[in-house]
N, C-alpha and C positions, 0 to 999 in steps of 0.2 A: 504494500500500500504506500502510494507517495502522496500527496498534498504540496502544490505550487504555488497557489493565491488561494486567499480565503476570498472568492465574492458571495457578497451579503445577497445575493437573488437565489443563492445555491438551492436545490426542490431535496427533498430529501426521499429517495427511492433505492429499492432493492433492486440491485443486477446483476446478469449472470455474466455479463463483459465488463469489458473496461469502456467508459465513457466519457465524452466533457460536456460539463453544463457550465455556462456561465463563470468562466475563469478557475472550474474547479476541475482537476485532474484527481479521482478517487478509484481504485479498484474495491469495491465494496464487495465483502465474501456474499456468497450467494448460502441460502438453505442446503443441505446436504440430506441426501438419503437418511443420512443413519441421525439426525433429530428430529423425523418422523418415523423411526422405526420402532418397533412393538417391543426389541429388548433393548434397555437400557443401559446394558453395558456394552453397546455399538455407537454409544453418544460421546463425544468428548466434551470434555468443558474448559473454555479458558479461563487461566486467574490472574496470569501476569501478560504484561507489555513491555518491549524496551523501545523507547519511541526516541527519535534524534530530531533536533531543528536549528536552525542557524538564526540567532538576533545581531541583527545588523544596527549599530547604531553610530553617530556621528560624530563620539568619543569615545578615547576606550573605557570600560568600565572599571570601574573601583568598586572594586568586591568588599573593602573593609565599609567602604562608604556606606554599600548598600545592604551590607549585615547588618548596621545600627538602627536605620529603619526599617526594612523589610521581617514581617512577624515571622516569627516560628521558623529562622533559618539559623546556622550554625557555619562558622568559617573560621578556620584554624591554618591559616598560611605554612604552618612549618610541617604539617601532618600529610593536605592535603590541595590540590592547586585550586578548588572549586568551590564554590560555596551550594550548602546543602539546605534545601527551600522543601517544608514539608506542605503541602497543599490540604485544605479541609477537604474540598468540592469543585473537582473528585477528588478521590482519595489518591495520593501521588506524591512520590520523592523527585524531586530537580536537582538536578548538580547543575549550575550555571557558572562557567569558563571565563577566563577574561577574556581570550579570541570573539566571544557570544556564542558560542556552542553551547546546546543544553540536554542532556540527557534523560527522560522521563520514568522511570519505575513503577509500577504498581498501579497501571491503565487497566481496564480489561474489556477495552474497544479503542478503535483509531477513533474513534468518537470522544473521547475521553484526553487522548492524545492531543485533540485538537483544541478543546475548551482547557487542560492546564497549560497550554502553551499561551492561548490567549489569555488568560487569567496574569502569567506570568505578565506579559508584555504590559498588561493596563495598570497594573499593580505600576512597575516600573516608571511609564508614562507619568503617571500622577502623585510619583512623589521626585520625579527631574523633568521637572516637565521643558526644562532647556535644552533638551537633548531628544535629538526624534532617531525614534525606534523602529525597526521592522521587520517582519516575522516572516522567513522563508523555509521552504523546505522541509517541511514536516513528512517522515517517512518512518515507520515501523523496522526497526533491525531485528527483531527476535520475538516469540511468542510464544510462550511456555504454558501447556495446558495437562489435563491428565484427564484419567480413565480409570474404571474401576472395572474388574471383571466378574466382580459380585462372586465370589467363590464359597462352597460351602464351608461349615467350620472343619470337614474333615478333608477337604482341600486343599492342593497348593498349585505354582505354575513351577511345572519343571524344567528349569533353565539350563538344565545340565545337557537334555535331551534337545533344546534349543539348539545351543552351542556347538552341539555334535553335530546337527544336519544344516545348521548355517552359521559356520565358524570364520568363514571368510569376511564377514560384514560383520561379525561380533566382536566386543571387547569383553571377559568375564573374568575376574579372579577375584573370588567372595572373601579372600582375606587380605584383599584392601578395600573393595565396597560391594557393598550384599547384590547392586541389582546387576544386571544384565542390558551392557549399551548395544542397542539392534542398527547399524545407519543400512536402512535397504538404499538399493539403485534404484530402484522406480517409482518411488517415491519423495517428497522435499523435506522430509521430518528425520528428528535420531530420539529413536523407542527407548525408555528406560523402564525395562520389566521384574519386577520383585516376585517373592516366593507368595509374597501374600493375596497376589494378585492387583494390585494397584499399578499402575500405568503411567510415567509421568514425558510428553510429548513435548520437543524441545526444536531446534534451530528454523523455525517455520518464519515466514514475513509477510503471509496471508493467513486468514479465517478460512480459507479453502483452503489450503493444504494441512492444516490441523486437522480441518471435517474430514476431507475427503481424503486424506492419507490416513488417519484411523480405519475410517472404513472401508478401507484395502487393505490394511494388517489386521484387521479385529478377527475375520474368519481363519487366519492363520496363528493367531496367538491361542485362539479356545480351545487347538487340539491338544494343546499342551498343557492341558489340567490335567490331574490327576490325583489318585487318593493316598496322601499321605501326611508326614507331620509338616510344618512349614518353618523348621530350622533349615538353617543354610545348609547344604552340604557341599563336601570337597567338591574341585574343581576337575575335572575329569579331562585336562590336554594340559599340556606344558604351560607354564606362563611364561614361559621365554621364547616361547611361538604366540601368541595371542593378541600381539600386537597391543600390547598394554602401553600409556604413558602415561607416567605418573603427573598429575594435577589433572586427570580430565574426569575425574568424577565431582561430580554438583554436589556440594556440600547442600544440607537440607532438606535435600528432595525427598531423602528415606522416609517413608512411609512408618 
């Protein structure tokens, strides 16, 4: 999803292409099969956003300046280059740069994306109101969703049996992190599958490719239930084959 000009006549519609209405360039994800579908664990859901935009303004910014007034932000020059802008409405973290780069967290729509950046912008406007502002290039870098595959309590998802018939696209060694990273080819997404059944859907920069990449792995991941306990067990191929690197597991995610 990218965003070029905000114009104020924008209609607000559902489509299954990419369009332009009135100085607005939006890919807007379309409905997916699988959230009209009867079972519920072929739905994905998203919780996170990482959205980027550029504020162009006619000075460079002073970040200590703008810590003093600006509510609910935090800037610590020696720790970190950016100062950290907590948002009520939406709910959303900003790191804002001195270059005017801004990085948005905790979206869970380009929609959301779009109204903290503006929010940002007017905030700033009206308290330097000698300095003119402008808001380019809003675009989604990443989109972190999950899935649940509803498993019974004598159930687990066996990843061992995973790994074995798609080890080439997999990364697995449960005695550095319990899930199992899936990056298929034919799809835009990288699968992060647990014992427990939870699903956590990551490198996406559409609402379509979350939707609709789940539900092109959802009937491939259910064959791999099965009835047992849902403790980790040993890892069944070398890990000096597995193509492991250390720092690529997402702290948090564990279920």
């Amino acid at each position: 999803m990218r965003w070029k000009d905000f114009g104020s006549s924008a209609r607000k519609k559902r489509l299954t292409r990419r369009e332009v209405h009135e100085n607005v360039f939006i890919e807007l994800d379309y409905v997916d099969e699988a959230m009209r579908s009867a079972d519920p664990a072929a739905f994905a859901q998203v919780h996170n956003l990482v959205g980027t935009c550029q504020l162009k303004s006619s000075s460079r910014l002073d970040l200590e300046a703008i810590c003093r007034f600006l509510p609910n932000s935090v800037y610590e020059k020696q720790k970190f280059a950016a100062i950290t802008i907590r948002l009520g409405s939406p709910q959303c973290t900003t790191l804002l740069f001195t270059s005017g780069k801004m990085v948005l967290t905790g979206c869970k729509s380009f929609i959301e994306v779009l109204l903290a950046s503006m929010n940002c912008l007017y905030t700033l406007r009206n308290f330097l109101p000698g300095v003119q502002f402008e808001l380019r290039d809003v675009a989604i870098q990443n989109i972190v969703g999950n899935a649940d595959l509803k498993l019974q309590p004598h159930e687990r998802l066996d990843l061992n049996a995973f790994y074995r018939d798609f080890n080439v696209h997999c990364t697995y060694q449960p005695n550095m992190f319990p899930g199992l990273i899936y990056r298929p080819a034919h799809v835009e997404i990288v699968v992060l599958l647990f014992f427990s059944g939870r699903v956590v859907l990551t490198g996406a920069r559409t609402m379509s490719a979350v939707y609709g990449g789940w539900n092109k792995l959802y009937p491939l991941v259910k064959k791999y239930r099965c009835v047992g306990p849902r403790e980790a067990a040993p890892a069944t191929a070398d890990p000096a084959t597995s193509g492991w690197e250390p720092g690529l597991e997402p702290s948090g995610l564990v279920p």
